[in-house]
C-alpha positions as CSV (number, residue, x, y, z in Angstrom):
1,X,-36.4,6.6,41.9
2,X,-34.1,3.1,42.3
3,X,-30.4,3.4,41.5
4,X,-29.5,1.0,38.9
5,X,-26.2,-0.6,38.5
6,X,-24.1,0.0,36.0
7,X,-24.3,-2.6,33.2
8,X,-20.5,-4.4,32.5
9,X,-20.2,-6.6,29.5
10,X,-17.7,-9.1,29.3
11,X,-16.3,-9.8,25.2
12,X,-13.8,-12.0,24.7
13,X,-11.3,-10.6,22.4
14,X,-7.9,-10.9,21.1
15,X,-6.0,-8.2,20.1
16,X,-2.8,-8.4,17.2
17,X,0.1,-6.1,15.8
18,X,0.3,-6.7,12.3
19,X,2.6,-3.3,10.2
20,X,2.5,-1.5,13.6
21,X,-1.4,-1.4,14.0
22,X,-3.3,-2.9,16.5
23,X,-6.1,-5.7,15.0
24,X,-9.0,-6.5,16.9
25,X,-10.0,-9.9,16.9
26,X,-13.5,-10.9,18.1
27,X,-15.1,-14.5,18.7
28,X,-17.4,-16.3,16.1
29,X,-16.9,-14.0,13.9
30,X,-16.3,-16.6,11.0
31,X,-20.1,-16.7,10.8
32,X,-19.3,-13.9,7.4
33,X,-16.1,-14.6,5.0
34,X,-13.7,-11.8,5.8
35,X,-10.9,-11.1,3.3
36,X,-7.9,-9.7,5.8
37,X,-6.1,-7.0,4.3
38,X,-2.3,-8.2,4.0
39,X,-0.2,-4.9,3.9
40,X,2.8,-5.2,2.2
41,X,5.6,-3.1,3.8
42,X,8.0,-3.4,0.9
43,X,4.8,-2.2,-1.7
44,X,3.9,0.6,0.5
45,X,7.7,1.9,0.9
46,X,8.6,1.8,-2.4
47,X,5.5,3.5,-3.6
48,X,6.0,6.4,-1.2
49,X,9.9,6.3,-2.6
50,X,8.0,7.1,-5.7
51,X,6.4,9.7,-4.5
52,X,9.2,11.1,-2.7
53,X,11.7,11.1,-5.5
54,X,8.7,12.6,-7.8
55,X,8.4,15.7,-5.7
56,X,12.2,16.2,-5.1
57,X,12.2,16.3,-8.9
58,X,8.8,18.8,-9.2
59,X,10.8,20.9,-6.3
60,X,13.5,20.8,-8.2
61,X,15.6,20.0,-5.6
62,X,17.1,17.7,-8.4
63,X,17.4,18.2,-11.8
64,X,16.8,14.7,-12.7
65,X,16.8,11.6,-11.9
66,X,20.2,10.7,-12.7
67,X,21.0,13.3,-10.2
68,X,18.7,12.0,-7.8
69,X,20.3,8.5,-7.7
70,X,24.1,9.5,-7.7
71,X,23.3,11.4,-4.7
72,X,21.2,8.7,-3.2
73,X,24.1,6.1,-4.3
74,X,21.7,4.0,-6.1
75,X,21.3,2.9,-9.9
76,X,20.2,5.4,-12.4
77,X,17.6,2.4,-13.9
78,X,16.2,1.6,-10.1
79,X,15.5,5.4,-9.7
80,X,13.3,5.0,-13.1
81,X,11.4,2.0,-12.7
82,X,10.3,3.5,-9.1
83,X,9.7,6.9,-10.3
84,X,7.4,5.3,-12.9
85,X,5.4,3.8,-9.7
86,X,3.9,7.6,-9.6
87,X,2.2,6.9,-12.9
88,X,0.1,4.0,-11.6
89,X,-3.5,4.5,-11.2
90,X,-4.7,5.8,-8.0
91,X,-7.2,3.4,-7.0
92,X,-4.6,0.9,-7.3
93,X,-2.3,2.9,-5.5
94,X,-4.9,2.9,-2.6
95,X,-5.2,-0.7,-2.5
96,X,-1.8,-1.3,-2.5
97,X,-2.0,1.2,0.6
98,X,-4.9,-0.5,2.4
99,X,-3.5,-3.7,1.6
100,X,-6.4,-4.8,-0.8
101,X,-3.7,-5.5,-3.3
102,X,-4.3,-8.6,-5.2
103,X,-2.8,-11.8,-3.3
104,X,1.2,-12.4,-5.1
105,X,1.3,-8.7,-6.8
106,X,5.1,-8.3,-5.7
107,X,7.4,-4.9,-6.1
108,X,9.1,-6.7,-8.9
109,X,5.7,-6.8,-10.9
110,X,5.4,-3.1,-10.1
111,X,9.3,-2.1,-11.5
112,X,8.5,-4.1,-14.8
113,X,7.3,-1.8,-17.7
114,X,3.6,-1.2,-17.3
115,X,1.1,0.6,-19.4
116,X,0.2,3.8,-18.9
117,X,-3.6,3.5,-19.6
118,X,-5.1,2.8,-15.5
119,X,-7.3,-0.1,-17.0
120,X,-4.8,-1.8,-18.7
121,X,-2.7,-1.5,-15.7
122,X,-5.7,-3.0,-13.7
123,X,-6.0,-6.0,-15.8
124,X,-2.0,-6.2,-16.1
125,X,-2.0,-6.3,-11.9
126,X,-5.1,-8.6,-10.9
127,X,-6.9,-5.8,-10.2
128,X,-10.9,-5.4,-10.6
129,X,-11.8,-2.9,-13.1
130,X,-13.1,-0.1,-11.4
């Protein structure tokens, strides 16, 4: 039986840090629309502050919130409009996550008073209804 030489291929690709992970970029791949995720960093953190503040309180590591933010040196009003971040739907809070937010949504949206019903927040965001 014949030997037979290894195949090599040769792709040209570029490779790109966006938010600390590593993108691959290959050639002609315009050929099908691709909507880029665009991670937010400041929509991510504050929804994990959320998250973290929420559990401190479940723990009760603090006994509430205006406890939370005089020992995080922070206004007793910021500490509520993030903690209500906890109460957002959780598909939304997985977009926001994989960067499939809508295109403008900004943290200030997020701190304003929101509804509490996940489809009206949905329609109140840009989000599809899901």
């Amino acid at each position: 039986m014949k030997k037979q030489s290894p195949l090599t291929v040769h792709i040209p690709i570029n490779l790109t840090r966006k938010s600390g992970r590593t993108r691959i970029i290959l050639p002609n791949a315009t050929s099908l629309p691709q909507i880029e995720p665009e991670e937010n960093d400041h929509l991510i953190l504050v929804l994990a502050r959320a998250h973290a503040w929420q559990k401190l309180l479940f723990l009760g590591k603090m006994k509430s919130a205006e406890e939370l933010a005089t020992q995080m040196k922070i206004s007793h009003t910021y500490v509520c409009r993030v903690l209500r971040l906890a109460l957002l739907a959780p598909d939304i809070k997985l977009a926001i996550l994989d960067g499939q937010q809508p295109k403008g949504l900004r943290v200030l949206d997020l701190l304003k008073p929101f509804p509490l019903l996940w489809h009206e927040q949905r329609t109140r965001f840009g989000f599809q209804a899901g």
